[in-house]
N, C-alpha and C positions, 0 to 999 in steps of 0.2 A: 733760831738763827735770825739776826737781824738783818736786813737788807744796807748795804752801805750808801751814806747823804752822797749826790751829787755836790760834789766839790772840786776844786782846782789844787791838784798836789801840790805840796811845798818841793820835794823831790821826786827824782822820775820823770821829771818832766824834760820837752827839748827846747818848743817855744813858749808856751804859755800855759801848759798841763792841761788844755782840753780834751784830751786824747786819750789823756792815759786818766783821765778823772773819769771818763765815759767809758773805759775798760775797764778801771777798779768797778764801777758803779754794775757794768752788766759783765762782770767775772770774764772778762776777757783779756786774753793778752795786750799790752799798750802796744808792741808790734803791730800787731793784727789792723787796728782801731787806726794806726796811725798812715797802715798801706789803702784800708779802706778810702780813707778819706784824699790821699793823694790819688789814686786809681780812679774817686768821683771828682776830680777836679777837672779828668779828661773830656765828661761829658757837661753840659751848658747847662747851668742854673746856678743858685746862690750859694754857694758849698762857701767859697771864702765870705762873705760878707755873713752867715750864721756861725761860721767859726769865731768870728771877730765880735757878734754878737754874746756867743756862748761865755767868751773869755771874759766879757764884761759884766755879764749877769751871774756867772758863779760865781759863788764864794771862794777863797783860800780858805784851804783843812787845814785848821786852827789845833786838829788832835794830832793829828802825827809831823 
């Protein structure tokens, strides 16, 4: 079984498919991935400005 590329879905996505690319990628729901990330937005540090990054540095999945 191969491990799925970190990539940025074409669909499934809500803003920019980081969320649910990092779901696909560690077999998790994009739900889940996507309460995560709003739920660390509560506490202080760079959660938005590495999203912003992430969005920039993936790829678009080019296979589905």
């Amino acid at each position: 079984m191969s491990t799925p590329v970190l990539s940025r879905p074409t669909s499934g996505k809500l803003v920019a498919g980081v969320c649910a690319g990092l779901a696909r990628r560690f077999g998790l729901p994009a739900n889940v991935v996507r309460l995560i990330f709003v739920l660390s937005c509560v506490l202080p540090g760079p959660q938005v400005l590495v999203y912003a990054a992430l969005w920039i540095v993936l790829p678009k999945d080019t296979n589905r």
